[in-house]
C-alpha positions as CSV (number, residue, x, y, z in Angstrom):
1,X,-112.5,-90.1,21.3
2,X,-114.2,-90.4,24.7
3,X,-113.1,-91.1,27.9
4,X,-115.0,-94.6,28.2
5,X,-114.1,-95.0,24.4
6,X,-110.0,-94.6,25.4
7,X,-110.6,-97.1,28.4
8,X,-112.6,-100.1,26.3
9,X,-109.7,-99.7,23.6
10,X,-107.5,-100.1,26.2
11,X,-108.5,-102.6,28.3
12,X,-109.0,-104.3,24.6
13,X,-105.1,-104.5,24.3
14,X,-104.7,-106.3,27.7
15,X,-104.7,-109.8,28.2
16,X,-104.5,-111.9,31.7
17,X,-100.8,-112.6,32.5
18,X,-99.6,-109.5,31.3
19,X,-97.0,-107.5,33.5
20,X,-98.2,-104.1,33.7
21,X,-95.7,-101.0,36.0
22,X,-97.7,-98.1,37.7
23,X,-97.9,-96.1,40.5
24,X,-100.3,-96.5,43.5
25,X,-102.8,-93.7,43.5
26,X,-104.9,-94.8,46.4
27,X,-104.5,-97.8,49.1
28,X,-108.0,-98.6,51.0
29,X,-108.4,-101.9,53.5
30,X,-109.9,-103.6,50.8
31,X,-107.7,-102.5,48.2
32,X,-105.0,-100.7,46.3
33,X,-105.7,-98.3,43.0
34,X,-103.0,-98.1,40.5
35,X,-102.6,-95.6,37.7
36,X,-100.9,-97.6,34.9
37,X,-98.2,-96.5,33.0
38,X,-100.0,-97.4,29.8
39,X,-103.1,-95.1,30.5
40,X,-102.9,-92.0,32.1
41,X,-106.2,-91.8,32.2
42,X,-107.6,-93.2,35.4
43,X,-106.5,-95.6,38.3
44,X,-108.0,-98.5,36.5
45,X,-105.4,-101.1,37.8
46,X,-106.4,-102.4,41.1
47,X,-104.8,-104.2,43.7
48,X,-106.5,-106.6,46.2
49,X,-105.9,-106.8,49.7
50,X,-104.9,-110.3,49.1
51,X,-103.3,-110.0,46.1
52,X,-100.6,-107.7,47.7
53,X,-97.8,-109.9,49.3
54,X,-97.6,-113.8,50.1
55,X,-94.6,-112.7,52.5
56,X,-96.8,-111.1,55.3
57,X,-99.5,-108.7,55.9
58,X,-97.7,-106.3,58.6
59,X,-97.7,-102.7,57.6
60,X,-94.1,-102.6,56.3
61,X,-95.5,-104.9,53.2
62,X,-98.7,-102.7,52.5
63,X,-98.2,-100.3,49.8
64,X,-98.2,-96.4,50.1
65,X,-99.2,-93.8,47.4
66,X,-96.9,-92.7,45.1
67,X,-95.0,-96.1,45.5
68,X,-94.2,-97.7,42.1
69,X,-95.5,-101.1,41.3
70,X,-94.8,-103.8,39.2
71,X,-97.9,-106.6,39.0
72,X,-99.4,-109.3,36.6
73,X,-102.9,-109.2,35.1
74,X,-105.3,-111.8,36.8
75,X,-108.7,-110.5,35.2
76,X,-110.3,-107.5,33.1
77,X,-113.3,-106.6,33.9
78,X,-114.5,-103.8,30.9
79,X,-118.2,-103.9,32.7
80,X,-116.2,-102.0,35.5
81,X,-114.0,-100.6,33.5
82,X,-110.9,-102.3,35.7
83,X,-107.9,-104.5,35.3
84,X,-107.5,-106.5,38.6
85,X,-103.7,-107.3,39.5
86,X,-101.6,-109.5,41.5
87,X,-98.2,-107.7,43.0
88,X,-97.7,-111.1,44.5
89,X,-96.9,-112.6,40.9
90,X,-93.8,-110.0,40.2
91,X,-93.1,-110.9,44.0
92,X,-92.6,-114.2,43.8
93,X,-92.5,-115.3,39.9
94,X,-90.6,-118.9,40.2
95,X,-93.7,-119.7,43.0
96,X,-96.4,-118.0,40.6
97,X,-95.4,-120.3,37.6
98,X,-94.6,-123.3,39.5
99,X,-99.0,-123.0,40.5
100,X,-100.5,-121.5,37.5
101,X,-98.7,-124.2,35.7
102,X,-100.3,-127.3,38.0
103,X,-103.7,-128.2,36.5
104,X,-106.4,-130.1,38.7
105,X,-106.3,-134.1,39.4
106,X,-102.4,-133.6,38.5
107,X,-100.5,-135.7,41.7
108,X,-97.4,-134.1,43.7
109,X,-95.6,-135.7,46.5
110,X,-94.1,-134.4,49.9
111,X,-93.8,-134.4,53.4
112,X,-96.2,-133.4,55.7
113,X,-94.6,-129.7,57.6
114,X,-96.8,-128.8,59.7
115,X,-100.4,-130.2,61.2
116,X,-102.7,-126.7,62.3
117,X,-106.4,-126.8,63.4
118,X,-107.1,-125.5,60.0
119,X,-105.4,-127.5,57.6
120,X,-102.2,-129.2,57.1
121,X,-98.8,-128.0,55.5
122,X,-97.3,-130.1,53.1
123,X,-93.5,-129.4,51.8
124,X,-93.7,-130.4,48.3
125,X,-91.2,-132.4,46.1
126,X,-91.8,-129.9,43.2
127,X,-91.7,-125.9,43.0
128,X,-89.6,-123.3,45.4
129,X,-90.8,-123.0,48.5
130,X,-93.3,-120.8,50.1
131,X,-92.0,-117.3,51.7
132,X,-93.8,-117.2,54.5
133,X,-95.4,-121.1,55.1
134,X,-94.0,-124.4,55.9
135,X,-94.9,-125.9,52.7
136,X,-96.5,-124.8,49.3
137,X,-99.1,-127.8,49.3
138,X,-101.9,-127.1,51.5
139,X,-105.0,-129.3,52.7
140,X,-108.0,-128.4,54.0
141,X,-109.6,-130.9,56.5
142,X,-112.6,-132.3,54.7
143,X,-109.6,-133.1,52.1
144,X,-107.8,-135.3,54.4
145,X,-110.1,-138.2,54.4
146,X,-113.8,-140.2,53.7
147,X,-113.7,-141.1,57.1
148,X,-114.7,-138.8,60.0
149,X,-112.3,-138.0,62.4
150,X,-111.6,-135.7,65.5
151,X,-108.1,-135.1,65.3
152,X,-105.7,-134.8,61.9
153,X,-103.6,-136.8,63.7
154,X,-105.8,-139.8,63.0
155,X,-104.9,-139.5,59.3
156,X,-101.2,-137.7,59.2
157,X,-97.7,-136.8,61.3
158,X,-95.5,-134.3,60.5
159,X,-92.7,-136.2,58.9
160,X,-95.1,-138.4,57.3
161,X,-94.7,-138.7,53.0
162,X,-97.9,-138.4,50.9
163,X,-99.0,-138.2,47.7
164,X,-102.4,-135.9,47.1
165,X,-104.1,-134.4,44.3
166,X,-104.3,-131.2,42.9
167,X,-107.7,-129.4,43.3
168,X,-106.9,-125.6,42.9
169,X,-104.2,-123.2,42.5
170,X,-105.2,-120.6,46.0
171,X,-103.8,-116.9,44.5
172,X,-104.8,-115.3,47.6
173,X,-102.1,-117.0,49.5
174,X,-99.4,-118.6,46.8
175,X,-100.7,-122.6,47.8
176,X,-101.4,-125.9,45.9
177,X,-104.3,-126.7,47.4
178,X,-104.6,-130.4,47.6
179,X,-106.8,-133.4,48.3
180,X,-105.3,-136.6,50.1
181,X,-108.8,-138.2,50.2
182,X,-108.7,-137.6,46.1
183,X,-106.0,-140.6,45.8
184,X,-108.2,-143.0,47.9
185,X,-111.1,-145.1,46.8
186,X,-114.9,-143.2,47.8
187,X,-116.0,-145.8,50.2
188,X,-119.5,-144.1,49.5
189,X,-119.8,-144.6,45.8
190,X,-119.3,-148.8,46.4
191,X,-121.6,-148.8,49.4
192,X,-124.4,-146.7,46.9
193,X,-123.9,-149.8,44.4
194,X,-124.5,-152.2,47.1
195,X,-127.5,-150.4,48.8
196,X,-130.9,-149.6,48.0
197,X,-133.7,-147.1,49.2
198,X,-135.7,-149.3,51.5
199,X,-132.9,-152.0,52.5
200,X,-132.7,-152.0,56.3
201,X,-129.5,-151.4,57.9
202,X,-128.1,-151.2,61.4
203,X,-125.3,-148.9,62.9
204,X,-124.0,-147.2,65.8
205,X,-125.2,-143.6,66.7
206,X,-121.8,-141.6,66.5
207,X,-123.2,-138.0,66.8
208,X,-126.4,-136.1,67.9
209,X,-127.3,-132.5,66.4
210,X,-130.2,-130.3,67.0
211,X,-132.0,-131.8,63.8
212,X,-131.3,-136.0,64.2
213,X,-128.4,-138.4,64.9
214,X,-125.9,-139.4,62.9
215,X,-125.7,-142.7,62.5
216,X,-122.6,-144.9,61.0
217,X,-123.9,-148.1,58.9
218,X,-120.3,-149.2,57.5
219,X,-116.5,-148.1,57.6
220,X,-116.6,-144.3,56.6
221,X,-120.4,-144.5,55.8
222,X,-122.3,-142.3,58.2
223,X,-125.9,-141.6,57.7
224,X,-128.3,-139.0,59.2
225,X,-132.0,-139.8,61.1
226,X,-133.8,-136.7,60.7
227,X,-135.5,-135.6,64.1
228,X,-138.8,-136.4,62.4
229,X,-137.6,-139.6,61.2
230,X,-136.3,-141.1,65.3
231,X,-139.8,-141.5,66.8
232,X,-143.6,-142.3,66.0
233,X,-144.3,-139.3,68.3
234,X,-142.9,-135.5,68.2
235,X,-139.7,-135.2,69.6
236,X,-137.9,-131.5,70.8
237,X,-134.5,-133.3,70.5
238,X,-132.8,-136.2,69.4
239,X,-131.8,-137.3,73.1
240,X,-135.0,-138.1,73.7
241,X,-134.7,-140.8,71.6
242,X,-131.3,-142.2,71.6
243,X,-127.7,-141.3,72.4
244,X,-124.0,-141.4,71.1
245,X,-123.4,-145.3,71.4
246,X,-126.8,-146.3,70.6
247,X,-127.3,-149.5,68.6
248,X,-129.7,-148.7,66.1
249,X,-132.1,-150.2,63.0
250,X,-133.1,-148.1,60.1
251,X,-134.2,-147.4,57.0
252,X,-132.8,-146.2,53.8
253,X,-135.0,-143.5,52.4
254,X,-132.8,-141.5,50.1
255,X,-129.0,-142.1,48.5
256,X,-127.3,-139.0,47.4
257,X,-124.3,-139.6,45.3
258,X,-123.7,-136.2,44.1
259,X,-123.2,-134.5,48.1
260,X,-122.4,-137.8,49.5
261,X,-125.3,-138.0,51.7
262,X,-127.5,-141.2,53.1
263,X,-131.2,-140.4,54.4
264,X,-132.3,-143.4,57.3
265,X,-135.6,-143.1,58.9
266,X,-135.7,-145.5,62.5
267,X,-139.3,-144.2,62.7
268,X,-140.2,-146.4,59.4
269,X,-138.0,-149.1,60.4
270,X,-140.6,-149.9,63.5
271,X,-138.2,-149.0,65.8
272,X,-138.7,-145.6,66.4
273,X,-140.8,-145.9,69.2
274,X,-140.0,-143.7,72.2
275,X,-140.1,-146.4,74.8
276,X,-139.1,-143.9,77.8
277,X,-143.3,-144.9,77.8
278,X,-142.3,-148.4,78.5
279,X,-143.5,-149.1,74.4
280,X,-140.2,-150.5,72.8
281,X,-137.3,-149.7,70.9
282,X,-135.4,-147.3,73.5
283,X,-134.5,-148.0,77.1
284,X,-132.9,-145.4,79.3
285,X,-129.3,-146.0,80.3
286,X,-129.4,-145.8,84.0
């Protein structure tokens, strides 16, 4: 039988979750080659670089060749001809079941650990806890809330107990990722059931960006006046036509449910004049 007829009748007989034993035949940056015990034939097991350790990444946790490996199988690919492995699984096997087990919408419950510009550590209930991070449950900041913010702070402490939901088990580095925003009502999805394209509305400007001004209409409903939509005339920037603090009027010219997304136009409102001219709508702050 051929080589490439061995390695399909092989990879045939393996299934995701399996534990397969080898020994490491090459280790790259990107990733580690392993030559299974269960065919001799070629390195075909392979080793992310995330898939190695949830302990650390320093070089006394990066594997060398001819070291002997024990790891679970996360995919086979027979288009490549590979078996892609998680050493992190045999590493830490009470974490590993504890996540593949949680399935998505599923609620947990813990304590906030740790507050980091990235994201926020939650210690949860459930489950062991994480080798190398303050908590197993981990959230993302467009997770924390439906209202903008500046600081996580605004939202959560440290100390403070919440309940979130599950959105995704993160292999690459042994989390629950979670969603606190998940357990709250969408202000969004009421205020698209009481709004219509057309309807005027007014708000505060809360933010400018190259391309319009953001402008919020309600509590946690923030809406975007392109740069083409602020004045009857051309404009370079949006500063030209207003600024953060602004009171503003303005049309509804497109609801988007799906991305969460409000479309105003001030220049269809009648407002959008740029009265820097003296013609209405916007007067200089002096």
């Amino acid at each position: 039988m051929a080589d490439d007829q061995l390695l399909a009748a092989f990879l045939a007989t393996v299934n995701v979750g399996d534990i397969l034993t080898g020994t490491v035949a090459e280790v790259t940056r990107s990733q580690t080659t392993v030559l299974l015990d269960a065919f001799a034939g070629a390195p075909v097991g392979v080793i992310g670089s995330l898939d190695l350790s949830w302990r650390s990444f320093r070089r006394s946790t990066i594997l060398q060749v001819g070291d002997r490996v024990s790891a679970e199988v996360i995919a086979v690919d027979p288009r490549s001809g590979t078996v892609r492995l998680s050493r992190s699984a045999t590493e830490n096997p009470q974490l590993w079941a504890f996540l593949t087990a949680l399935r998505r919408g599923q609620r947990l419950t813990g304590t906030v650990a740790a507050v980091e510009s990235f994201g926020i550590f939650v210690d949860l209930d459930e489950g062991p806890k994480h080798p190398s991070f303050p908590g197993v449950g981990f959230i993302t900041m467009p997770e924390l809330s439906w209202r903008s913010f500046e600081d996580p702070f605004e939202i959560v402490a440290v100390g403070q107990y919440v309940t979130c939901e599950v959105l995704a088990f993160d292999t690459s580095n042994g989390e629950a990722r979670l969603s606190l925003r998940a357990t709250q009502p969408d202000p969004f999805q009421q205020f698209a059931r009481d709004t219509h394209v057309g309807q005027a509305l007014h708000g505060t400007v809360t933010r400018l960006l190259p391309f319009g001004a953001v402008v919020r209409v309600a509590e946690g409903i923030e809406g975007l006046i392109h740069l083409s939509e602020l004045p009857a005339a051309p404009l370079e920037s949006p500063d030209q036509a207003v600024r953060e603090g602004d009171e503003v009027a303005a049309i509804v010219t497109d609801i988007d449910l799906v991305r969460r997304r409000l479309a105003l136009s001030r220049r269809r409102s009648g407002a959008g004049h740029n009265s820097r001219d003296g013609s209405g709508g916007f007067t200089p702050r002096s």
